[in-house]
N, C-alpha and C positions, 0 to 999 in steps of 0.2 A: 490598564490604559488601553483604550482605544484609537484604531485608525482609519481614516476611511482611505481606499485608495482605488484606482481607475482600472479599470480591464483595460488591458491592451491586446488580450487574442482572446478567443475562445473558440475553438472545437471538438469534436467529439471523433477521439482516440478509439472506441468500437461503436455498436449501435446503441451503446446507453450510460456508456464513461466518456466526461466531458475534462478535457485538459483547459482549465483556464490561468491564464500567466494576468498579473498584474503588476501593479506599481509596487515600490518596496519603499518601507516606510526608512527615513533616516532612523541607525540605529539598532535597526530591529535585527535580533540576533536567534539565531536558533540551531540544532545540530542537526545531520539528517539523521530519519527519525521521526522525528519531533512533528507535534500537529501544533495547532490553533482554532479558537474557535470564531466561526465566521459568518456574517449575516449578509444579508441583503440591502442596502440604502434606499428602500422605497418606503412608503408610507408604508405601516402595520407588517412592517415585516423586518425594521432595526433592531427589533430586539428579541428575535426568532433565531438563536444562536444554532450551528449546528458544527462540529467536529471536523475537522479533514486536515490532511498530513500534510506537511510542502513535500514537494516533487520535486524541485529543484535544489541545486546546490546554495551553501550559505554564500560563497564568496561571489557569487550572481549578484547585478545589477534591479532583477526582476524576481518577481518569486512566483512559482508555479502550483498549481496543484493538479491530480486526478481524480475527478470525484464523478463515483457511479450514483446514477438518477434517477429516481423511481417517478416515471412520468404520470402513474395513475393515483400517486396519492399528491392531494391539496399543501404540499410542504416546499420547503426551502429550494431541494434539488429541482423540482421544477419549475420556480421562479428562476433559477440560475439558466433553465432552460430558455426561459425567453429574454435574457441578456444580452446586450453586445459590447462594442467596441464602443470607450468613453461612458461605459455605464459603472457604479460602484457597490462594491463591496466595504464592510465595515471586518478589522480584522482583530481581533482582540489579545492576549497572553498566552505566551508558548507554552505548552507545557508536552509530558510524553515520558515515556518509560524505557522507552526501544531504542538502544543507541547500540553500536558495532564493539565487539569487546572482543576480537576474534574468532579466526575461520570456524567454520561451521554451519551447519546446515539450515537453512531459512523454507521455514514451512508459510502457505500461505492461502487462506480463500478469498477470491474473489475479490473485492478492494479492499482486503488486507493485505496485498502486495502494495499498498501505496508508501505504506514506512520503508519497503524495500527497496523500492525505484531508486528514493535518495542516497540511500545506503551505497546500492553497487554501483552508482554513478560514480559515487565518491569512491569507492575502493578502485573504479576503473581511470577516474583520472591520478589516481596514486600508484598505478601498476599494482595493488593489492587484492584484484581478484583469487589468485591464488587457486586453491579446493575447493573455494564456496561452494554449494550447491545449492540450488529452489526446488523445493518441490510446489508445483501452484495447483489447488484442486480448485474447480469449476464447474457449472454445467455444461455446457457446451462448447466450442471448440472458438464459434464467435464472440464469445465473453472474455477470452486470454488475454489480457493486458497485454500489451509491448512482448508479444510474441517474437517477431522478428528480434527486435533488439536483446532480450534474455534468449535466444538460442545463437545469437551471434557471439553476446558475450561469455556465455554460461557449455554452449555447444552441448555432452553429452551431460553434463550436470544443472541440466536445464530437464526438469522430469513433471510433467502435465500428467493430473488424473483426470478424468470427466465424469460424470453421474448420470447426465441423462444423454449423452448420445457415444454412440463408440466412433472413433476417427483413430486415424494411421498414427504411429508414433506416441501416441497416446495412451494409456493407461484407461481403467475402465472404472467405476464404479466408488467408493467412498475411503480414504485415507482410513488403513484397518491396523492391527499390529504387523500382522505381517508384511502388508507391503512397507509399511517403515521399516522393518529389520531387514528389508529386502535389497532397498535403499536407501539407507544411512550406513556412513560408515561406520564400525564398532569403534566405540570412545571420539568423537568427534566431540571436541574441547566446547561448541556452544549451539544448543537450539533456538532458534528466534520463531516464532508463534505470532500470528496476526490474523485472524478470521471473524465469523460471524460465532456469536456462543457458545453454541448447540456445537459447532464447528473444534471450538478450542477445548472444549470440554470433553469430547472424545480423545483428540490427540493427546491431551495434558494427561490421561487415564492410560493410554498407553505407552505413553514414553513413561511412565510411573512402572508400568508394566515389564518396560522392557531396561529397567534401573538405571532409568536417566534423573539424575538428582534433581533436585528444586534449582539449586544455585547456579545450572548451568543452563536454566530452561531462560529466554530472555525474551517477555511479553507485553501487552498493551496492558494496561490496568484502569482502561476506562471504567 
């Protein structure tokens, strides 16, 4: 089932991740976590579906998302670029893999932190931040998502790698085995995973490595 509903904000959270909140449809249910998939309401572009997570919490009035934009290709995210206020999206069946089963450490590239946003909202408005940790690897230091807000929440288990520039506080280069075993706790009850392929495909090889079970690794399965 389909819905179409109204932008009510839209800006841009860094210089190429756009937070857009819309209408919420009667009904519509989902857990944080969870994505949908979402189109555009313009001609030749309703039925150009593309993935993205809600942002926001379920028991909201409005539903949000982060969605990073690649302004040089001819697609979806850059239509959404030129949207505003009273303009619509089509929103279509939740679906997702990524739900909170306990503390443990949340891995994440680049808008693969968007299943997380919802996640630690919700553990923070349940006082169940606890031990969480993030580790968010990135290229650059302008690319961090909700930086302030995950080191507000998270403080020293708030842990940034970067690739292509070195910055203070910061970590250097590419999530290896050993910087996991450097920073993860030994036996941390769950791994959450959410990146780009190349991305999950490395880390998934080394927490194998470093004999973290299948059952406790908890990932997207786009």
């Amino acid at each position: 089932m389909s819905h179409i509903v109204k932008i009510k904000s839209i800006d841009h959270v860094t210089h190429d991740v756009l937070q857009v909140v819309t209408e919420k449809p009667a009904g519509y249910v989902y857990t944080p976590g969870q994505a949908t998939d979402v189109s555009v309401n313009k001609p030749g572009w309703e039925n150009e579906l593309r993935a993205f997570t809600f942002t926001s919490l379920p028991d909201k009035d409005y539903i949000e998302f982060t969605i990073k934009t690649y302004p040089e290709r001819d697609g979806v995210t850059n239509q959404l670029l030129q949207l505003k206020h009273g303009d619509e999206l089509i929103l279509h069946d939740v679906f997702g893999d990524i739900a909170y089963k306990g503390e443990g450490v949340f891995i994440a590239g680049g808008a693969g932190v968007t299943p997380f946003i919802a996640i630690f909202r919700y553990l923070q408005a349940n006082n169940q931040v606890g031990n969480n940790k993030l580790i968010f690897a990135n290229k650059t230091r302008a690319d961090i998502i909700h930086e302030a807000d995950f080191k507000r929440l998270l403080g020293k288990n708030f842990i940034n790698i970067l690739s292509h520039e070195q910055a203070e506080d910061c970590a250097y280069g590419y999530i290896s085995e050993a910087f996991l075993k450097e920073n993860m706790p030994e036996n941390a009850p769950y791994v959450y995973l959410c990146g780009p392929p190349p991305m999950m495909d490395a880390v998934e090889s080394h927490l194998k490595n470093l004999d973290i079970p299948d059952e406790r690794v908890v990932k997207e399965g786009f």
